[in-house]
Structures are given as structure tokens and as C-alpha cells.
Chimera marker file (.cmm) of the C-alpha trace (Angstrom):
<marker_set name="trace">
<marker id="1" x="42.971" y="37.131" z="87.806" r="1" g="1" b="0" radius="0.5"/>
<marker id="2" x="42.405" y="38.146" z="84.446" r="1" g="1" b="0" radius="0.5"/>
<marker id="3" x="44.712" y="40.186" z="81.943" r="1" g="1" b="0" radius="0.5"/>
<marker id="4" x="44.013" y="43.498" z="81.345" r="1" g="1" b="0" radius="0.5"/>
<marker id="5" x="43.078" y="45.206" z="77.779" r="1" g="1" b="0" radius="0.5"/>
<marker id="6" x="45.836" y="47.579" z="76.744" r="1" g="1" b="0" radius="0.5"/>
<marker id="7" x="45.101" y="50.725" z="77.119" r="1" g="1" b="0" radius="0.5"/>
<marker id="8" x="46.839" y="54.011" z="75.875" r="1" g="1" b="0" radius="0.5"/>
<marker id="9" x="49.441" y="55.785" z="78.457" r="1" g="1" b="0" radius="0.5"/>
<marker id="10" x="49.730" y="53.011" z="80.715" r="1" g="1" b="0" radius="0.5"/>
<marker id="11" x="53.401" y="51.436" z="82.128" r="1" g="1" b="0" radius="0.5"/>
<marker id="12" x="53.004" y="47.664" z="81.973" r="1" g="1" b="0" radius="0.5"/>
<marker id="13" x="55.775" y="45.597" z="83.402" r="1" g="1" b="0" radius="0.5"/>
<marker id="14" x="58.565" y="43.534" z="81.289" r="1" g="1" b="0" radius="0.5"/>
<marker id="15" x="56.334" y="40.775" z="80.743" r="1" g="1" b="0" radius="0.5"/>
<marker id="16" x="52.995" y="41.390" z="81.306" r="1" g="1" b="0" radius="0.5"/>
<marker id="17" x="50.309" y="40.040" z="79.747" r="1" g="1" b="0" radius="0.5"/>
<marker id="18" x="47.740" y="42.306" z="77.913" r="1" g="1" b="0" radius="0.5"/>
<marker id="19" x="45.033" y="41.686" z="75.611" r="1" g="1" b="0" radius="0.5"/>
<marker id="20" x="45.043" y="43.957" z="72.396" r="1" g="1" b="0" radius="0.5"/>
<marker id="21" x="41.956" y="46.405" z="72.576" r="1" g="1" b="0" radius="0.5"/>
<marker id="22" x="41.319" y="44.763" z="68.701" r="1" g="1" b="0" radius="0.5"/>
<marker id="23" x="42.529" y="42.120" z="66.541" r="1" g="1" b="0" radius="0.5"/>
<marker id="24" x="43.996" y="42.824" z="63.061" r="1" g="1" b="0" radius="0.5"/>
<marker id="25" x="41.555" y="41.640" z="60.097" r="1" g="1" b="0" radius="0.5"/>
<marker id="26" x="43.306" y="39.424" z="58.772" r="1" g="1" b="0" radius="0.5"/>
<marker id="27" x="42.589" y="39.999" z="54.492" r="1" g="1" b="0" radius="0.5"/>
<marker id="28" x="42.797" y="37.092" z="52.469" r="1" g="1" b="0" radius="0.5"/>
<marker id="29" x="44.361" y="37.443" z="49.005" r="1" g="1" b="0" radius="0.5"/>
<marker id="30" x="43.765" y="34.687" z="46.454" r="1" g="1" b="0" radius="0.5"/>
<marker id="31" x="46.987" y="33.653" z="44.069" r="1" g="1" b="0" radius="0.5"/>
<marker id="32" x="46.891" y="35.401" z="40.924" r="1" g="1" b="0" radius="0.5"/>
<marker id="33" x="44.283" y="33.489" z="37.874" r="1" g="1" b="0" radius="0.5"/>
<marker id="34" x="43.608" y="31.150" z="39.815" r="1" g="1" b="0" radius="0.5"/>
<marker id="35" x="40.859" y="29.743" z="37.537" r="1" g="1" b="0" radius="0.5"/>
<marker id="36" x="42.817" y="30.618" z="34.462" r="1" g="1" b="0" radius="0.5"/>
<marker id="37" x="40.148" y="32.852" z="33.385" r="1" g="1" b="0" radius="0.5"/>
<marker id="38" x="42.506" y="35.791" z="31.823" r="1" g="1" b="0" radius="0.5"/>
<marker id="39" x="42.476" y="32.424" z="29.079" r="1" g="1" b="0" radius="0.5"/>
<marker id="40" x="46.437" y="32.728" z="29.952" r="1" g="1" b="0" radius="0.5"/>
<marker id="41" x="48.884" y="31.656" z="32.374" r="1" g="1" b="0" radius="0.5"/>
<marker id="42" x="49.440" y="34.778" z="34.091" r="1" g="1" b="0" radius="0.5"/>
<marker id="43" x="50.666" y="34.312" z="37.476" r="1" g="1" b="0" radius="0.5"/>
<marker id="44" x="51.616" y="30.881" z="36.703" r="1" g="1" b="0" radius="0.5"/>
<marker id="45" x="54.964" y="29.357" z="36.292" r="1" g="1" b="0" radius="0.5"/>
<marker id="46" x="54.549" y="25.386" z="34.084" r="1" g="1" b="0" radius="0.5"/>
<marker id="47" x="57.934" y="23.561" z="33.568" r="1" g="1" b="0" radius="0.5"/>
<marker id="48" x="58.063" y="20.094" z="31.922" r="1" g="1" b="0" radius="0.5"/>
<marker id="49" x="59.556" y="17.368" z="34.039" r="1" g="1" b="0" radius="0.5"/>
<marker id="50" x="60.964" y="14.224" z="32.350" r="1" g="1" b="0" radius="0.5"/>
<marker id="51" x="61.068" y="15.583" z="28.859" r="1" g="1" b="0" radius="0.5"/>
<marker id="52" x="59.810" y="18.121" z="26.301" r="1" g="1" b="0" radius="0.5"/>
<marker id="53" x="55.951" y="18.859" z="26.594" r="1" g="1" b="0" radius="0.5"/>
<marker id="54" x="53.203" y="21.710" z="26.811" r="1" g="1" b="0" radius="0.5"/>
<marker id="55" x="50.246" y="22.723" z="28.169" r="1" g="1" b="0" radius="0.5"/>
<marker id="56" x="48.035" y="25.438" z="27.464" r="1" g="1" b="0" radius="0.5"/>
<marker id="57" x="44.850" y="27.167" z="28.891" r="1" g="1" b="0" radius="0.5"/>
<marker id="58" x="41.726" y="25.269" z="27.484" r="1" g="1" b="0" radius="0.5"/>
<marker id="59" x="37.940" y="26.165" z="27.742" r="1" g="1" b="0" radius="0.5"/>
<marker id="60" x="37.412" y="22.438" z="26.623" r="1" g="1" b="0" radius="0.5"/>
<marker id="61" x="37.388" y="20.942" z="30.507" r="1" g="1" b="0" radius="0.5"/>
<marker id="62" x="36.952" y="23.067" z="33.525" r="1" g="1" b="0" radius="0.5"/>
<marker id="63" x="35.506" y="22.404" z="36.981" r="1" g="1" b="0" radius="0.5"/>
<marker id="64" x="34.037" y="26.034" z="37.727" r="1" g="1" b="0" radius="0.5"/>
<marker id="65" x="33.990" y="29.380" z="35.345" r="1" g="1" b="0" radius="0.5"/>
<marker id="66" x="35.129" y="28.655" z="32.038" r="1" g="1" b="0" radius="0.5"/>
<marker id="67" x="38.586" y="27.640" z="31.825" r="1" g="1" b="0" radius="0.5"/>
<marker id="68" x="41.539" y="24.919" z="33.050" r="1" g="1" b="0" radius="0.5"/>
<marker id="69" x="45.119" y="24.437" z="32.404" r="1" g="1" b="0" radius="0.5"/>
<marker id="70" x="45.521" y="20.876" z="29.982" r="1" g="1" b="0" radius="0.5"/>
<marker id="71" x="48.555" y="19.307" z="30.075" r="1" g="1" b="0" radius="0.5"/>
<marker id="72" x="49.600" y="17.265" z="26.455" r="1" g="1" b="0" radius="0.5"/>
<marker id="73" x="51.777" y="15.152" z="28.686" r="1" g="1" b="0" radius="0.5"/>
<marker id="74" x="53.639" y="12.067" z="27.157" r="1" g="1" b="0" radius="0.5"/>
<marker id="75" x="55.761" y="9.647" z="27.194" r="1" g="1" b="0" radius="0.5"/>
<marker id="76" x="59.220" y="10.635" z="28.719" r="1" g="1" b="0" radius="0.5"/>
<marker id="77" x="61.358" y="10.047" z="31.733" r="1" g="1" b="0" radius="0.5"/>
<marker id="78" x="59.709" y="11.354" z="34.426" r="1" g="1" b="0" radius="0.5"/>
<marker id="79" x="57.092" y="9.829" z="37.194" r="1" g="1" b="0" radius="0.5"/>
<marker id="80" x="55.592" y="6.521" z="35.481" r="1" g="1" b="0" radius="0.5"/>
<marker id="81" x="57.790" y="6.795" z="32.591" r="1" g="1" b="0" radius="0.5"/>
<marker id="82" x="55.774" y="9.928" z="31.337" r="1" g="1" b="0" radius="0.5"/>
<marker id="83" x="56.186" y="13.976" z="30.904" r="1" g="1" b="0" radius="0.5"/>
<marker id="84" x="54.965" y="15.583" z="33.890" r="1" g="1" b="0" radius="0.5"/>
<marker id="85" x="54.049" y="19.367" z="34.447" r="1" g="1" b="0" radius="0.5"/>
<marker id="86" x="54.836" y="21.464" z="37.663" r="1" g="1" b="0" radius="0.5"/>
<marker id="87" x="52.245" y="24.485" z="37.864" r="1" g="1" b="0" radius="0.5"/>
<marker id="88" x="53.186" y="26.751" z="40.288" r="1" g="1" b="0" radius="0.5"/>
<marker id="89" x="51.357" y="29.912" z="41.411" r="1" g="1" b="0" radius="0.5"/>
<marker id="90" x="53.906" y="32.697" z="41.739" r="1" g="1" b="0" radius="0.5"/>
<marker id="91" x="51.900" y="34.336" z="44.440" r="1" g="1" b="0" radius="0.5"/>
<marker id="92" x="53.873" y="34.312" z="47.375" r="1" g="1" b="0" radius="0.5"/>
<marker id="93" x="51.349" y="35.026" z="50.820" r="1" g="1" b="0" radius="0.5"/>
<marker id="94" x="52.683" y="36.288" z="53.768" r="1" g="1" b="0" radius="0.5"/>
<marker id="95" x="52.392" y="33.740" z="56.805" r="1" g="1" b="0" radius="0.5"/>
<marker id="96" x="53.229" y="33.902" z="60.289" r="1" g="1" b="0" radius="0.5"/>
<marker id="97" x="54.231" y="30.594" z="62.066" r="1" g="1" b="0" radius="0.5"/>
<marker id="98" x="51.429" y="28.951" z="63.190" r="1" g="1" b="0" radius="0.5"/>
<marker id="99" x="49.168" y="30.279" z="60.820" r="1" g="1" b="0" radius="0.5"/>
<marker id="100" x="46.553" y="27.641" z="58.891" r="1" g="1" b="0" radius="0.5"/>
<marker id="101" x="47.041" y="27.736" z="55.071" r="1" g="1" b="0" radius="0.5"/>
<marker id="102" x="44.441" y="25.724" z="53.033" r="1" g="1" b="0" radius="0.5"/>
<marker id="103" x="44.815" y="24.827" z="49.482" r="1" g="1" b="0" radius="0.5"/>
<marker id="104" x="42.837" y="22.870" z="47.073" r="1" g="1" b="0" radius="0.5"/>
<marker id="105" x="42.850" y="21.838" z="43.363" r="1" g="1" b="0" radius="0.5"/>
<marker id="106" x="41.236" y="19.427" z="40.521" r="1" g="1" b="0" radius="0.5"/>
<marker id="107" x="43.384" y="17.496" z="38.555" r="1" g="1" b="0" radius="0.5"/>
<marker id="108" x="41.471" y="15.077" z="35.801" r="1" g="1" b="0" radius="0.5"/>
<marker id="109" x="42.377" y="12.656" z="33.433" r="1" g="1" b="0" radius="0.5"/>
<marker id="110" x="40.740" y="12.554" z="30.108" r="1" g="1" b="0" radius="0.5"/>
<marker id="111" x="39.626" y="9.291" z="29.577" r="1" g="1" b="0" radius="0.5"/>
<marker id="112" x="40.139" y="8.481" z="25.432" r="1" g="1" b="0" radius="0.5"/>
<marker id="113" x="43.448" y="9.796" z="25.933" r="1" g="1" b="0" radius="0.5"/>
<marker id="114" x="44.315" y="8.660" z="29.424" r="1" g="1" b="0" radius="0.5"/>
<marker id="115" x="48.135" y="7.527" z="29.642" r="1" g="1" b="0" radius="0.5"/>
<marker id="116" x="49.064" y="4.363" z="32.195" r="1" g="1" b="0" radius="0.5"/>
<marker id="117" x="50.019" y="5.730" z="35.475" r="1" g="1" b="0" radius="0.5"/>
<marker id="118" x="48.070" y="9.543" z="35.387" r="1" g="1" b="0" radius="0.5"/>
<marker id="119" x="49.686" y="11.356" z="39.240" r="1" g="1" b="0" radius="0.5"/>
<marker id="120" x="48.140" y="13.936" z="40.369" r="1" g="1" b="0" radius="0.5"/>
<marker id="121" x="49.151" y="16.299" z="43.664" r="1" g="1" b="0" radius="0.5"/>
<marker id="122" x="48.732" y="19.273" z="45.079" r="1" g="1" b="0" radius="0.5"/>
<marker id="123" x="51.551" y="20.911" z="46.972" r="1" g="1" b="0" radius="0.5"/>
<marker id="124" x="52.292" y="24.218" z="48.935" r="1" g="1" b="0" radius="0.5"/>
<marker id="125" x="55.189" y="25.726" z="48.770" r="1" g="1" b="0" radius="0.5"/>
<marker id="126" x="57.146" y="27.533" z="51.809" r="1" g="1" b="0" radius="0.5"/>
<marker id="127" x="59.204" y="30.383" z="51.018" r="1" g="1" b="0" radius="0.5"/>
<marker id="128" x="61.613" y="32.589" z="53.509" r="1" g="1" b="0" radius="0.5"/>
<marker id="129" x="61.489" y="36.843" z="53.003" r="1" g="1" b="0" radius="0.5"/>
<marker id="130" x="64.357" y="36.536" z="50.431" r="1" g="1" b="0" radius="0.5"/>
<marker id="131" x="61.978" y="34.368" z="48.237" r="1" g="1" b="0" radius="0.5"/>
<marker id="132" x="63.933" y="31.247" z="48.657" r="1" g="1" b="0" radius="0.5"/>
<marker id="133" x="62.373" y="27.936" z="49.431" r="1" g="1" b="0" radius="0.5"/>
<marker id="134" x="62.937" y="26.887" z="52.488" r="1" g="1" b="0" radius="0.5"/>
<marker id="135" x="60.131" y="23.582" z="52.245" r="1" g="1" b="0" radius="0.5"/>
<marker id="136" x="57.203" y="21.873" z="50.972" r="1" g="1" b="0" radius="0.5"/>
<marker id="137" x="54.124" y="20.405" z="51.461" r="1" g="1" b="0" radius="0.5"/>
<marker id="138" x="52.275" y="17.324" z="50.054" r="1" g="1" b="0" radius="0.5"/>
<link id1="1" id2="2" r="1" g="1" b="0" radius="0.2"/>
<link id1="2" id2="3" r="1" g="1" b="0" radius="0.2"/>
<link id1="3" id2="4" r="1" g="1" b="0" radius="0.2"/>
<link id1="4" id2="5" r="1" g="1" b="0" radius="0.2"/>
<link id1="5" id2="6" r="1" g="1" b="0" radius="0.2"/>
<link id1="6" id2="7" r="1" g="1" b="0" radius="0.2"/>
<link id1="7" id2="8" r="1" g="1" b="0" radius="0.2"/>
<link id1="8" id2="9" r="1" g="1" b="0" radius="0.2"/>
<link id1="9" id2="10" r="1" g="1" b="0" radius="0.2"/>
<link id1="10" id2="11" r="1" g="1" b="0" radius="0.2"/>
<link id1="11" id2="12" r="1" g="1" b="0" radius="0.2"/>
<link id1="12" id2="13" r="1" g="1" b="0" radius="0.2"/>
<link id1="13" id2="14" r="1" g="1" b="0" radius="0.2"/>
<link id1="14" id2="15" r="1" g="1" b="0" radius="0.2"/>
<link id1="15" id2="16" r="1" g="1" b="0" radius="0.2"/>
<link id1="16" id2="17" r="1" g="1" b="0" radius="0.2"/>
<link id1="17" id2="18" r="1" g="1" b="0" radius="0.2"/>
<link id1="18" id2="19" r="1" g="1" b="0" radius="0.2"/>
<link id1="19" id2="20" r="1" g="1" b="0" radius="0.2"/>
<link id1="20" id2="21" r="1" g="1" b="0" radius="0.2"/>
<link id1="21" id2="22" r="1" g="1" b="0" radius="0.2"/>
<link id1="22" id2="23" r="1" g="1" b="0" radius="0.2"/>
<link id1="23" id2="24" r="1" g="1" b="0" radius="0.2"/>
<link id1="24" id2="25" r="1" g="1" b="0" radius="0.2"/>
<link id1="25" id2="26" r="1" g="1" b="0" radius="0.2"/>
<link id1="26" id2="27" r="1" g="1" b="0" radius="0.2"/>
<link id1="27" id2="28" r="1" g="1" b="0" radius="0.2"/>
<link id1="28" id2="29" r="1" g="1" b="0" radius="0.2"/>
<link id1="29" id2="30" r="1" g="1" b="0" radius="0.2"/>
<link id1="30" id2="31" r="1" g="1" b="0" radius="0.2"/>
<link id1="31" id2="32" r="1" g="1" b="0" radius="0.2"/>
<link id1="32" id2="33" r="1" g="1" b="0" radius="0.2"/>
<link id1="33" id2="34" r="1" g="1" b="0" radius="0.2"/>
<link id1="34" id2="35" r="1" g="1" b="0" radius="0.2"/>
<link id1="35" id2="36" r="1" g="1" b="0" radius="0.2"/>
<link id1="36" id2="37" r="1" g="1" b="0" radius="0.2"/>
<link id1="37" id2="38" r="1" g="1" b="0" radius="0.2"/>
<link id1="38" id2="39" r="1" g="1" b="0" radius="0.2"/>
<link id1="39" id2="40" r="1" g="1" b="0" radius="0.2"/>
<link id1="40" id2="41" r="1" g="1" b="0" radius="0.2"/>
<link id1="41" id2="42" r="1" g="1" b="0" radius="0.2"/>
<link id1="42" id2="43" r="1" g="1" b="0" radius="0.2"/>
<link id1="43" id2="44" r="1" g="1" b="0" radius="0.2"/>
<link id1="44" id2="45" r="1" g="1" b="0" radius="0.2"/>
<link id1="45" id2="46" r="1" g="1" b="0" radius="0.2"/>
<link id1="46" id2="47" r="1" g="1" b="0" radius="0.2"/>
<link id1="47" id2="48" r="1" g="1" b="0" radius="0.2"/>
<link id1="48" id2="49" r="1" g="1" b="0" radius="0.2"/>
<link id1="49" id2="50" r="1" g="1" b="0" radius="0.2"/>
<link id1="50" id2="51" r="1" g="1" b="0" radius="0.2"/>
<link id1="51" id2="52" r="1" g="1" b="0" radius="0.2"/>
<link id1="52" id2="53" r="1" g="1" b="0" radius="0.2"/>
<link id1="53" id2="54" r="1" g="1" b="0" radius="0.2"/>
<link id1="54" id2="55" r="1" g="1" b="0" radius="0.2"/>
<link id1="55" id2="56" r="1" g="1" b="0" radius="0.2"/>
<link id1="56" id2="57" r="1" g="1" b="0" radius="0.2"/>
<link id1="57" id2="58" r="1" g="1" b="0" radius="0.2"/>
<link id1="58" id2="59" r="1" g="1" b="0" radius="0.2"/>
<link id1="59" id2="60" r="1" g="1" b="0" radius="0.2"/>
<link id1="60" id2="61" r="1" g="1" b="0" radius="0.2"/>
<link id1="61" id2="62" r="1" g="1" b="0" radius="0.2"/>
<link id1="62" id2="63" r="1" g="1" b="0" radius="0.2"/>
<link id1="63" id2="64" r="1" g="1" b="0" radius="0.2"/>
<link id1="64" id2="65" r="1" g="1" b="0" radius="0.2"/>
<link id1="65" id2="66" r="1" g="1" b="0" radius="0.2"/>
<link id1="66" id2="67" r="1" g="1" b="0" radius="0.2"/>
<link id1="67" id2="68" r="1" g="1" b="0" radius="0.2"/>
<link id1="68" id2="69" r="1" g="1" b="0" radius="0.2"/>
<link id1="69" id2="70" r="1" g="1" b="0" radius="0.2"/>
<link id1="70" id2="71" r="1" g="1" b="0" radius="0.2"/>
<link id1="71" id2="72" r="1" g="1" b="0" radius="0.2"/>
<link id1="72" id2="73" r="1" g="1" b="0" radius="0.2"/>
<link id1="73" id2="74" r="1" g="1" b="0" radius="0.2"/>
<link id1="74" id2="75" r="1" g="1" b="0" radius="0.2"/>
<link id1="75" id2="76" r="1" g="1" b="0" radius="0.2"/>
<link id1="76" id2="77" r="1" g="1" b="0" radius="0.2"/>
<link id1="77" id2="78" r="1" g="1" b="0" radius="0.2"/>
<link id1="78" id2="79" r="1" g="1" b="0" radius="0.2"/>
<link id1="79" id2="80" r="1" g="1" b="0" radius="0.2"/>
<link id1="80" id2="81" r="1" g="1" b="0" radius="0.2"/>
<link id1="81" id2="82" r="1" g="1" b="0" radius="0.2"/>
<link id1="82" id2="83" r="1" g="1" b="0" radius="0.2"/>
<link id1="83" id2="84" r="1" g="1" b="0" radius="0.2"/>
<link id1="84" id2="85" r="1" g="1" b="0" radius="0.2"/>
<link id1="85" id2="86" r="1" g="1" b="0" radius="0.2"/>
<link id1="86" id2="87" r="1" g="1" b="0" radius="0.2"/>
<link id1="87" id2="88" r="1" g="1" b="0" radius="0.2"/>
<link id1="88" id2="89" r="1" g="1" b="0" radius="0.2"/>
<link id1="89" id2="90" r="1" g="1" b="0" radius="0.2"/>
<link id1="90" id2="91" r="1" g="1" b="0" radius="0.2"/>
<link id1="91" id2="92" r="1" g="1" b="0" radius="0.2"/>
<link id1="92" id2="93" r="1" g="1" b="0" radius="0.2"/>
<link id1="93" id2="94" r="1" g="1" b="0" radius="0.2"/>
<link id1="94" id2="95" r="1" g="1" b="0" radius="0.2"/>
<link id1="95" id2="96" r="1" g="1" b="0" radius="0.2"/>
<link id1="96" id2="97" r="1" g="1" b="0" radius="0.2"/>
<link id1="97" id2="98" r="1" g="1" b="0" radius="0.2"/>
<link id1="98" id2="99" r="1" g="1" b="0" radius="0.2"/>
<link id1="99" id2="100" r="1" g="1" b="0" radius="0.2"/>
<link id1="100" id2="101" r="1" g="1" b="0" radius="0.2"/>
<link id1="101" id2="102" r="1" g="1" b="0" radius="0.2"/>
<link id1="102" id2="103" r="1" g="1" b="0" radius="0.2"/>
<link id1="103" id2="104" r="1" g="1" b="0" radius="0.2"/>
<link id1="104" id2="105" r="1" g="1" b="0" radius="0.2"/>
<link id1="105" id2="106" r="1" g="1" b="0" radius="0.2"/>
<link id1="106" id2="107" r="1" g="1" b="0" radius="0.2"/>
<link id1="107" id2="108" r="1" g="1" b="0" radius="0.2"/>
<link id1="108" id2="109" r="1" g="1" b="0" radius="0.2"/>
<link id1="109" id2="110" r="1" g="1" b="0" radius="0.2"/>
<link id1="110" id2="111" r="1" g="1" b="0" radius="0.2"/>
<link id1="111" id2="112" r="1" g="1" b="0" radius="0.2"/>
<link id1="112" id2="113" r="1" g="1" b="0" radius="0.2"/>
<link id1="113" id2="114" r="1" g="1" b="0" radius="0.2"/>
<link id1="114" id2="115" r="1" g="1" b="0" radius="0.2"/>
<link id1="115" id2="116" r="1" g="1" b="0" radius="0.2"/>
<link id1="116" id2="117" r="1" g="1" b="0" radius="0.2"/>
<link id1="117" id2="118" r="1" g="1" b="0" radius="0.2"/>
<link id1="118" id2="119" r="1" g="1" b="0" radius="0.2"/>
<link id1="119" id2="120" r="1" g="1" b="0" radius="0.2"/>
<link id1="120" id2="121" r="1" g="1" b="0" radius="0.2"/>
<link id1="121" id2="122" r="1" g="1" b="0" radius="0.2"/>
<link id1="122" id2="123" r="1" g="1" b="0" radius="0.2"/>
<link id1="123" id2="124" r="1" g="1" b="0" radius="0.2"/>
<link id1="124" id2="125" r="1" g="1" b="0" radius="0.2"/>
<link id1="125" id2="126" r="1" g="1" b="0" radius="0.2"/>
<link id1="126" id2="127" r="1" g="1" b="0" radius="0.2"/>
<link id1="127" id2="128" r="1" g="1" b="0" radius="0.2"/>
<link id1="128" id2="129" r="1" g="1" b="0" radius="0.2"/>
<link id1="129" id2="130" r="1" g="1" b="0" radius="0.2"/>
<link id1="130" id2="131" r="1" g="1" b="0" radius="0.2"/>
<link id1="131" id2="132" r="1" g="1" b="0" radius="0.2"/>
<link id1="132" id2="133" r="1" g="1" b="0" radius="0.2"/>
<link id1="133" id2="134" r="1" g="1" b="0" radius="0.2"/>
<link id1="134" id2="135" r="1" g="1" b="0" radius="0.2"/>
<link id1="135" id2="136" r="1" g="1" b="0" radius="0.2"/>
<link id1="136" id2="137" r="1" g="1" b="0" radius="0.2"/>
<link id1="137" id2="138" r="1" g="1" b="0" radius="0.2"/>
</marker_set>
């Protein structure tokens, strides 16, 4: 047997299967500057872990367009005794449970000033409707 397309006007029972006549497009929204190419940080939250830092938006490395976020670093208190950054998007997409969420970022070190133990990661970050994290993802 196979389940019927809904149609308009029709009684199904309490838990009937039907097939939706069409599926929602599903519109993909990137996070805001996500190339850094306003030459700002925009839609970006950075916050210094294990000490006092900054970065800024550079045109001097960049993987594709014209710009990347460089991060002065040092030596501090944080992962591998330096001063990390946390870069966070403040775009917050709308999921449903079960839905696939891809990510992807380049991190580099520059070599003449490369510090001992460089960490790089990407994360994703899970939020509820209120806007409060509820997880994350390495």
C-alpha cells in the first residue's frame, strides 16, 4: 500500500500517513562577513582567552577574496601557555533536529612569527530559541 499525497478537503484519520503535495525549499543563509570582506568584524564576536591580546582584519594573508582575521596572539595563560582568540559568528541559523549543518574554516600560522604550540579548531555552536547555549561541537 502506498501513502497518499495530501490533498485539499480531505478527512484523514488520527495518524495517517500522507505525503506533502511539495517540500519546503529549504534557503540557506550564510553567517554574516564571513570572509571579513566589509575589512571589519561585523558579525563577529573575538574575546582573548588567557590574557590581554588583539586581532584585527588584515588583507596581508587570506585564503579566498581579499581579507582574514590575524590574531597578534602571545604569550599568556591560556592553551600552550599562550593568548588565544575565540571568533564567533553571531549568526544564529535556525535548525530542526536532525538537520545536517556543515562548517568549515582556515586557520594558519605564520611561519617567522610562529609561537610553540599554534591550536587551531573549528567549532559550532548550538543555541535553544531564547539564544542560550545549550552545546557544542568540535
Amino acid at each position: 500500500m502506498t501513502t497518499p499525497v495530501w490533498t485539499a478537503g480531505t478527512l484523514y484519520a488520527p495518524g495517517s500517513l500522507v505525503v506533502p503535495r511539495s517540500v519546503p525549499q529549504q534557503v540557506q543563509v550564510p553567517p554574516t562577513n564571513p570572509g571579513f570582506e566589509t575589512g571589519t568584524l561585523t558579525g563577529w564576536t573575538a574575546t582573548a582567552v588567557g590574557g590581554v591580546a588583539s586581532g584585527a582584519v588584515s588583507s596581508t594573508y587570506f585564503f579566498e577574496g581579499s581579507k582574514s582575521f590575524l590574531w597578534a596572539g602571545g604569550v599568556g595563560s591560556g592553551q600552550g601557555n599562550g593568548i588565544g582568540c575565540e571568533l564567533v559568528n553571531n549568526y544564529r541559523a535556525p535548525v530542526v533536529p536532525g538537520q545536517v549543518i556543515n562548517a568549515s574554516a582556515r586557520c594558519m600560522s605564520v611561519p617567522m612569527n610562529r609561537q610553540n604550540n599554534v591550536h587551531s579548531r573549528v567549532r559550532i555552536y548550538w543555541f535553544d530559541a531564547s539564544n542560550v547555549q545549550i552545546g557544542v561541537s568540535d
